[in-house]
ROPA-956002 format. One record per residue (C-alpha): residue in one letter; x, z, y. Coordinates in pm, whole numbers, padded with zeros to 5 digits, always signed. Example, Ala and Ser with C-alpha at 12.3 -4.5 7.8 and 13.67 -1.06 7.14 Angstrom:
ROPA-956002
A+01230+00780-00450;S+01367+00714-00106;
end
This chain:
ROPA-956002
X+00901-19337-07658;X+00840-19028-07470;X+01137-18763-07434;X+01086-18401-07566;X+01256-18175-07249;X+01600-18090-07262;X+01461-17727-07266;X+01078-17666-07245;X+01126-17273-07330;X+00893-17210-07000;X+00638-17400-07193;X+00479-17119-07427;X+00249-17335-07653;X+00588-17515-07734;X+00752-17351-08016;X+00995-17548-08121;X+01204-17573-07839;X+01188-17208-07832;X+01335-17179-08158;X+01608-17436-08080;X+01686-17240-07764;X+01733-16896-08013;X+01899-17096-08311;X+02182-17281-08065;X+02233-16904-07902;X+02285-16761-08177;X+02513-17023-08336;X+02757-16996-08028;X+02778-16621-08072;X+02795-16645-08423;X+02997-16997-08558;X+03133-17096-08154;X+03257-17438-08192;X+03051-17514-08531;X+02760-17722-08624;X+02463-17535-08604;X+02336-17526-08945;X+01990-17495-09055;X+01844-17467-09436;X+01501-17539-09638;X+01482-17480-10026;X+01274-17715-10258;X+01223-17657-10658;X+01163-17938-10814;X+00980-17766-11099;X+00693-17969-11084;X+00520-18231-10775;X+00627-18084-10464;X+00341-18051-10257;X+00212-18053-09878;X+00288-17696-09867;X+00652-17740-09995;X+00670-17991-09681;X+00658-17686-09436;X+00958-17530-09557;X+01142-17864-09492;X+00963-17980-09156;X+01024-17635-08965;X+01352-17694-08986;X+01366-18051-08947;X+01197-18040-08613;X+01409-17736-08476;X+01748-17980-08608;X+01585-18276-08437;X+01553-18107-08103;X+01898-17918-08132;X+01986-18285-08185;X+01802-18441-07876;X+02007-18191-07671;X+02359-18328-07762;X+02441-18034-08030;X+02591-18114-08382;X+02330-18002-08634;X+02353-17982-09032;X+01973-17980-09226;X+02112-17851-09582;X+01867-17899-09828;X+01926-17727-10098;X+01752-17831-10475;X+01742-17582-10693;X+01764-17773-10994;X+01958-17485-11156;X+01684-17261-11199;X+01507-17188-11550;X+01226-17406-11612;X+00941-17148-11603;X+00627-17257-11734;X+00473-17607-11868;X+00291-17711-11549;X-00102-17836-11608;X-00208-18233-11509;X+00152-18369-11485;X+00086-18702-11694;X+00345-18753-11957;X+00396-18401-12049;X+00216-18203-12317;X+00249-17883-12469;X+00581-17982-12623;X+00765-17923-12328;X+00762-17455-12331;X+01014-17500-12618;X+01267-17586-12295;X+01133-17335-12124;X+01482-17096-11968;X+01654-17407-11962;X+01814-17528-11596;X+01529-17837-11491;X+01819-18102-11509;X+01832-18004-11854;X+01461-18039-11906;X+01339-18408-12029;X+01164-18597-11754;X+00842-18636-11838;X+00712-18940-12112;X+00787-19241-11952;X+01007-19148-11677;X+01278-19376-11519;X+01510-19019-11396;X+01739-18875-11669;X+01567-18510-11634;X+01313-18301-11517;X+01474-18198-11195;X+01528-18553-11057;X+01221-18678-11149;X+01030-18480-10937;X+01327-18483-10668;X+01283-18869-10631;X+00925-18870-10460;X+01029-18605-10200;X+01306-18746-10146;X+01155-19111-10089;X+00872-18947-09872;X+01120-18805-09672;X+01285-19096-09592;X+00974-19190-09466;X+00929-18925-09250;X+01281-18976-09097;X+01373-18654-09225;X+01758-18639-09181;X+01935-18354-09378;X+02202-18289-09638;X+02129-18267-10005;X+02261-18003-10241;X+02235-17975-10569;X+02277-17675-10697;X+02332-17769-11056;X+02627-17963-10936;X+02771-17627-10709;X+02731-17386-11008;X+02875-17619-11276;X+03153-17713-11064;X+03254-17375-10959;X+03201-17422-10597;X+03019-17023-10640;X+03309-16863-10815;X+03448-16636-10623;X+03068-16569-10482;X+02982-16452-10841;X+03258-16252-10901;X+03245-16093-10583;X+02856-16012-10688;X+03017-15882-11012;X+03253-15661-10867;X+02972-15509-10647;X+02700-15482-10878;X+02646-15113-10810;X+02580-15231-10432;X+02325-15510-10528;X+02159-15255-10790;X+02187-14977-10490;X+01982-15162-10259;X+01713-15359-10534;X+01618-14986-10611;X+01525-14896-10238;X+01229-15125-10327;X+01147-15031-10718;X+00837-14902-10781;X+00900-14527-10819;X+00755-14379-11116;X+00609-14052-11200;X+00908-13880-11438;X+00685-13758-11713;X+00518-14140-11761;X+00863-14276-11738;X+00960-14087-11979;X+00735-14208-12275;X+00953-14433-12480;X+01163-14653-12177;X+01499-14615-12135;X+01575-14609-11794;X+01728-14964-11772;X+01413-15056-11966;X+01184-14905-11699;X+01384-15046-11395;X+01307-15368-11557;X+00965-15300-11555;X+00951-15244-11229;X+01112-15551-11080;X+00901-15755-11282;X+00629-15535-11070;X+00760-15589-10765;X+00862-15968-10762;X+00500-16029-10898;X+00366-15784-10592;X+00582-15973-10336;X+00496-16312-10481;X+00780-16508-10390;X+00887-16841-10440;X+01053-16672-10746;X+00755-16527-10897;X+00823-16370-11229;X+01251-16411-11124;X+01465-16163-11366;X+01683-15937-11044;X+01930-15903-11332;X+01852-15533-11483;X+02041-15545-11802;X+01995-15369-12078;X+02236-15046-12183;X+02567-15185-12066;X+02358-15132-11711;X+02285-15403-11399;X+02454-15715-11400;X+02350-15978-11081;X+02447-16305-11325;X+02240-16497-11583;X+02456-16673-11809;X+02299-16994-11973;X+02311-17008-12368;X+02599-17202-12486;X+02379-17258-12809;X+01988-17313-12694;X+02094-17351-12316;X+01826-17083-12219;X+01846-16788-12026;X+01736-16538-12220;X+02077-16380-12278;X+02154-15995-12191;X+02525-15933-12044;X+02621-15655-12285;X+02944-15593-12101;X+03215-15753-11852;X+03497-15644-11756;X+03619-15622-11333;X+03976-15712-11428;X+03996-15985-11688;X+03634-16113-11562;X+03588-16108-11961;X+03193-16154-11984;X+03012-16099-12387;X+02607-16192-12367;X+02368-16218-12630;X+02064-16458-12665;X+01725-16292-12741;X+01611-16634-12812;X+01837-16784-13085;X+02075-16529-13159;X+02379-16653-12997;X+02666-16436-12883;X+02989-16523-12732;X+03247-16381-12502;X+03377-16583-12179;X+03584-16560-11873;X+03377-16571-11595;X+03694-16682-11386;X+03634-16988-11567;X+03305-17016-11674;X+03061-17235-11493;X+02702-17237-11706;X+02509-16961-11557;X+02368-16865-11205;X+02364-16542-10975;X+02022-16414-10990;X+01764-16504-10709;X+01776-16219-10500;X+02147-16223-10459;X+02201-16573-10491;X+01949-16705-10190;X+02163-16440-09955;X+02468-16527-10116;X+02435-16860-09977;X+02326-16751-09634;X+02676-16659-09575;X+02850-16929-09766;X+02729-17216-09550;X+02631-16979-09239;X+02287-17107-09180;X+02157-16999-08905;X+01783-17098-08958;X+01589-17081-09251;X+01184-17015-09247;X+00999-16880-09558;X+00652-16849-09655;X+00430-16610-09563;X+00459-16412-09909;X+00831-16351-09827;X+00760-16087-09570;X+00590-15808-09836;X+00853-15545-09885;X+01096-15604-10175;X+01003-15980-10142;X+01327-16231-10196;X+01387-16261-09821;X+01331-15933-09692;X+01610-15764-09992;X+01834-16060-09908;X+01858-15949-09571;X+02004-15614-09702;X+02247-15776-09971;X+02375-16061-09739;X+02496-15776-09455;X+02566-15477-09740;X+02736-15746-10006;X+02851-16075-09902;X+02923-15929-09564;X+02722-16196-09351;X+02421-16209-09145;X+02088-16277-09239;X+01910-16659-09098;X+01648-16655-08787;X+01363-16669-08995;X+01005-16704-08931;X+00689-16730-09181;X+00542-17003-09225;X+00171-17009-09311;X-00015-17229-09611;X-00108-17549-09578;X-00454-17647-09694;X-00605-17971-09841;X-00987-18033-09726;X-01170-17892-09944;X-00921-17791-10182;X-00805-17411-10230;X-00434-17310-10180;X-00222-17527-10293;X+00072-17427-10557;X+00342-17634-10702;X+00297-17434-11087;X-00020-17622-11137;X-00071-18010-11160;X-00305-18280-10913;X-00180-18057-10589;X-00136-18358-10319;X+00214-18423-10198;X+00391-18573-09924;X+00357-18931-10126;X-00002-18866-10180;X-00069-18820-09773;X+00179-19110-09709;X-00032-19350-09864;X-00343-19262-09666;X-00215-19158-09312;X+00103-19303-09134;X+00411-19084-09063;X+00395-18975-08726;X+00059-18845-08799;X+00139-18642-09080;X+00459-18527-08856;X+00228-18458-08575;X+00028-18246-08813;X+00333-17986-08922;X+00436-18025-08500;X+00203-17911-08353;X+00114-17608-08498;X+00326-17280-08465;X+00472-17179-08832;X+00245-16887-08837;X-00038-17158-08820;X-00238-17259-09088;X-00403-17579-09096;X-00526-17847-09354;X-00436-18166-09415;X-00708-18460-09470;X-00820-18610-09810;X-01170-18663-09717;X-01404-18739-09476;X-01205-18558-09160;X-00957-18796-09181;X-01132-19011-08953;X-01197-18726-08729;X-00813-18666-08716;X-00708-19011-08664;X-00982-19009-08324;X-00794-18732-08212;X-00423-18862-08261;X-00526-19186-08066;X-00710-18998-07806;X-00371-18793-07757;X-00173-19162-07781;X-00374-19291-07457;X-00329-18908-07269;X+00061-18992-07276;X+00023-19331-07185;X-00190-19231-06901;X+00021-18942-06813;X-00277-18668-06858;X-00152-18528-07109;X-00026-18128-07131;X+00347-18104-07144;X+00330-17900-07523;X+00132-18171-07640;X+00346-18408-07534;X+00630-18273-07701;X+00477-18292-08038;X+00360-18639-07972;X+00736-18729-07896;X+00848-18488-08235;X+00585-18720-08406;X+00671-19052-08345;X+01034-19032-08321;X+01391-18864-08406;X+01640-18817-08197;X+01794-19153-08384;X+01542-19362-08294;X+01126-19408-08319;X+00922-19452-08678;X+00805-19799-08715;X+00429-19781-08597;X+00157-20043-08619;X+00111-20304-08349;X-00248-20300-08284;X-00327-19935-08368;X-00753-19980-08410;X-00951-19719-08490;X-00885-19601-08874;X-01249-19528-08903;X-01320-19846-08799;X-01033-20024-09068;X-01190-19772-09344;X-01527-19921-09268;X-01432-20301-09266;X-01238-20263-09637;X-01491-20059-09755;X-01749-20320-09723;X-01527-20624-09752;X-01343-20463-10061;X-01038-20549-09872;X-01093-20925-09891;X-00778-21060-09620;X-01021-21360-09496;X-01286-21140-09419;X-01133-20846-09316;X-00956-21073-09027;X-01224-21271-08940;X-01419-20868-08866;X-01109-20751-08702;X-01082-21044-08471;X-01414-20985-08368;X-01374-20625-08239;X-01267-20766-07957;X-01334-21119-07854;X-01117-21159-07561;X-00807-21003-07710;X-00858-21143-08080;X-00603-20999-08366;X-00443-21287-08474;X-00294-21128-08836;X-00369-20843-09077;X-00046-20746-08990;X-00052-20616-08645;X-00298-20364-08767;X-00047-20276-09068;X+00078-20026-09184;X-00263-19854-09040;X-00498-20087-09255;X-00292-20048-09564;X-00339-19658-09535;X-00737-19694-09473;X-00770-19908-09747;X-00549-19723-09935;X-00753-19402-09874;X-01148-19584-09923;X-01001-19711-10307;X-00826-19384-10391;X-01040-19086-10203;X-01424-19228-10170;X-01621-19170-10470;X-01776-19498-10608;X-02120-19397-10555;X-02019-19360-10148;X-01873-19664-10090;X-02060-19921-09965;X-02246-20274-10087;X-02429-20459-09850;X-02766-20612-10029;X-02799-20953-10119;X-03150-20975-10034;X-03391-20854-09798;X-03607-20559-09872;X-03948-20733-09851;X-04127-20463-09915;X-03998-20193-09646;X-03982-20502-09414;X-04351-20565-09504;X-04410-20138-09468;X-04320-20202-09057;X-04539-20122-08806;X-04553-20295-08497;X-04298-20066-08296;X-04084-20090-08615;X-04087-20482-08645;X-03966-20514-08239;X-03708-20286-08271;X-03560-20516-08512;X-03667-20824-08296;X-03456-20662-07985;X-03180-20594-08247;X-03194-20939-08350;X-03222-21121-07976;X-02978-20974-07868;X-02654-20978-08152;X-02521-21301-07976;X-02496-21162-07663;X-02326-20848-07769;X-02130-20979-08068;X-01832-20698-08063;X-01773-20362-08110;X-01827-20225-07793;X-02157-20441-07726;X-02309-20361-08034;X-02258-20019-07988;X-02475-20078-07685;X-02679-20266-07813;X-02774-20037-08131;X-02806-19690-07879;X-02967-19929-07650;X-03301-20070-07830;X-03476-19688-07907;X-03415-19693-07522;X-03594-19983-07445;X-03867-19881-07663;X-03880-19558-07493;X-03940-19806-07151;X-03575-19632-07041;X-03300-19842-06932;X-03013-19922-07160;X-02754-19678-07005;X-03039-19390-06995;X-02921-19013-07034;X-03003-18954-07422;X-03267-18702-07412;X-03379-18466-07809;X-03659-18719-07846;X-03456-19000-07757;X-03169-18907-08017;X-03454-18863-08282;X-03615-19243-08206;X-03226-19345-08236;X-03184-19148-08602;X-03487-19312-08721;X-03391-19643-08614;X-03043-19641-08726;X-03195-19521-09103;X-03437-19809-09091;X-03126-20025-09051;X-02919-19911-09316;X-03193-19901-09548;X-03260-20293-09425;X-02838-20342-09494;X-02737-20134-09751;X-03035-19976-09929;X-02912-19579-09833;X-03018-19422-09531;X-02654-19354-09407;X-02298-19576-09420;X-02027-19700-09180;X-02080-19683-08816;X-02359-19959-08710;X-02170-20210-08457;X-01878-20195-08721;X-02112-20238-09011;X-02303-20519-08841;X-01934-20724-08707;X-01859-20664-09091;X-02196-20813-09230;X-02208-21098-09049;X-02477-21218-08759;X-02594-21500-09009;X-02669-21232-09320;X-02777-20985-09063;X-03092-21186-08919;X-03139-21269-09304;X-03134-20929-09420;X-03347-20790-09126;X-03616-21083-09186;X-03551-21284-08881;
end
């Protein structure tokens, strides 16, 4: 496997290494002596998606170099399963509209959906990232945040954030939307209007915690703590007052009534609010890298006011963190995790291998955005991954792009299994298209791609051939795959002209001699050639590529009865010399 530089920070296209050489310098003047530790935050609210994956692989790949250079390194994942379940998410099968009366609840306290094997919302949705990442030979820490808050691990967080809610109301204010006295006037009390505005702003910002409460209060005044209903479970409760010295706590529930008084000393169902509990947690596990999304760096966002509470409040230091950019599906808009039929890591997994889709994330800066393949470009994409496969083995390739071909196929624990006999996915795509992945005939094609080094089982070209097929029976539209006729078309045979009939004739004389993939590639660019009284390896000239259109329509007309399809030589090794002289009138 090739080896990722001990330190390529000369190499300016490489930006990983760059951030490994800032994170470990700042660890040592920070935590000397500690693991370096590095965070990502996932929601399992609903599928977590290809975009989701950045905030985990940024991270990953800055922990995986830190690694390859002989550093301890901790990837803390942290789930926030505590948070309210927001909103009933559309296209997620086995949930209906019956699911918004849990709405406020924590997800693990939200039923999975209809038909689920996982005891709640939260883990349902956990269990596919956390199998694709496995896959992906993501190696991190999980936390669970449900567990941390309900076992008090926080306490002395929260009632630090209690004792200095003035502070944390101080600085959320700096960002408020200031209003014009006279309209503020009209009917809001001024906890009532601050309210307001941070629902303003968080929508503005458009954070990860869209529509998140900063814990305004109502007349009692700020409080930076949501206590969960000990009745409904919600959190729709209102802190009406607590008290600094006995941590004595009394909320109400707007939704069912409930009231009751607690000791927050000893209370462990409720949850700092976003704002102060993402920097609270900055300094309680001293990460040192965390990236965000791009719509964390508007003013008042959740990342740029956690700076300011984490140094003002908790007293620590705020994470290196860059922006990460969206991630795109072909020809799908942006994606987001509130709305259902978003591809996830799972989805991709099944249809591209996982150095590829680790290559994808690698080799682009965070501030990059790129799409990921679901249709067509796919193809394209795998060309180029094996293109950049044979520049390493040759030793052409540039030493950035060799870095994120290492980062792809390997960890610093060990390569990702990859498939023997790595042929061309287009290629595998075409031959289960048109065999409809029949095992006898697929082999007998694939051993015929290359006579002299035959494939000898389906399974040297696994797990590629498994993901093509995968992707032709889940992402082609019936009407576009393809079905080879079972008859000759006697009447555009009959239709030929004379120039027409010996173009099939040269086809046809000479399949034996140039039964593979290369010499039918030849052989089909070769015969408009001929025609043209050229020589087989002539220069293709405009008029030459149109003869060679033409020709290659006539043929899939003659195969498949459309006037496009898989590429030729791989659609004629698939159909079979016997049916081709059949179908072509021979």
């Amino acid at each position: 496997m090739p080896t990722v530089a001990q330190s390529q920070s000369s190499t300016e296209a490489d930006w990983v290494s760059r951030f490994a050489d800032e994170v470990i310098a700042e660890s040592e003047r920070r935590a000397p002596g500690k693991p370096v530790v590095v965070a990502s935050g996932l929601s399992p609210s609903g599928p977590i998606h290809l975009g989701n994956l950045r905030e985990v692989m940024t991270p990953h790949l800055v922990a995986d170099e830190i690694r390859r250079r002989g550093h301890q390194v901790r990837h803390l994942i942290s789930w926030d399963d505590y948070d309210r379940y927001r909103k009933v998410p559309a296209g997620v099968p086995g949930v209906d509209e019956s699911w918004a009366e849990h709405i406020g609840k924590p997800l693990t306290s939200v039923p999975a959906p209809a038909g689920s094997a996982y005891p709640n919302w939260a883990e349902h949705f956990k269990a596919a990232m956390t199998a694709a990442l496995d896959e992906l030979g993501v190696e991190y820490d999980g936390i669970s945040q449900t567990e941390q808050y309900t076992a008090g691990a926080y306490r002395e967080q929260i009632l630090h954030a209690m004792r200095h809610r003035a502070d944390i109301d101080a600085v959320l204010d700096r960002y408020r939307t200031k209003k014009d006295p006279a309209a503020a006037g009209k009917g809001k009390k001024p906890q009532q209007q601050k309210k307001a505005d941070d629902a303003e702003l968080e929508a503005e910002a458009g954070s990860g915690a869209a529509s998140e409460d900063d814990g305004s209060g109502g007349s009692a005044g700020y409080f930076p703590y949501k206590p969960y209903c000990g009745n409904c479970e919600k959190d729709l409760t209102t802190v009406t007052s607590y008290d600094d010295e006995t941590t004595e706590l009394n909320y109400t529930c707007t939704a069912c009534g409930f009231a009751e008084t607690v000791r927050l000393s000893e209370f462990n169902r409720g949850k700092l609010v976003w704002k102060v509990d993402w920097p609270m947690r900055w300094a309680y596990e001293g990460v040192i890298f965390e990236p965000s999304g791009v719509d964390h760096s508007s003013p008042g966002s959740s990342f740029v006011v956690g700076g300011q509470i984490v140094r003002e409040v908790f007293d620590g230091v705020q994470p290196i963190g860059p922006m990460y950019a969206f991630v795109g599906i072909s020809g799908m808009a942006k994606m987001s995790s509130s709305k259902g039929g978003v591809p996830t890591p799972a989805d991709a997994l099944k249809i591209m291998e996982a150095p590829l889709l680790r290559w994808l994330y690698a080799r682009r800066k965070p501030n990059q955005s790129f799409k990921i393949a679901f249709d067509q470009e796919i193809q394209r994409l795998y060309d180029e991954w094996d293109s950049l496969g044979r520049k390493v083995a040759d030793g052409t390739v540039l030493p950035a792009d060799a870095a994120a071909y290492a980062r792809a196929v390997g960890t610093a624990v060990g390569e990702l299994p990859r498939t023997p006999r790595p042929l061309p996915y287009r290629t595998l795509a075409s031959v289960v298209d048109i065999t409809a992945g029949h095992d006898e005939q697929t082999l007998r094609i694939l051993s015929d791609l290359d006579p002299e080094n035959p494939l000898t089982s389906l399974d040297e070209a696994r797990p590629r051939l498994d993901r093509a097929e995968n992707w032709i029976t889940s992402q082609v539209p019936a009407e576009a795959r393809t079905i080879v006729r079972d008859e000759p078309d006697k009447e555009l045979l009959g239709s030929l002209d004379e120039q027409g009939h010996r173009s099939l004739h040269l086809l046809l004389d000479g399949l034996d001699s140039h039964w593979s993939l290369d010499g039918l590639t030849t052989l089909v660019y070769g015969v408009p050639k001929i025609l043209a009284g050229l020589e087989p390896d002539a220069k293709p000239t405009p008029e030459l590529k149109t003869a060679q259109r033409s020709f290659f329509a006539l043929l899939y007309r003659l195969l498949v009865s459309r006037d496009t399809g898989p590429r030729l030589p791989t659609l004629l090794l698939a159909v079979g010399a016997e049916r081709v002289r059949k179908l072509l009138g021979a």
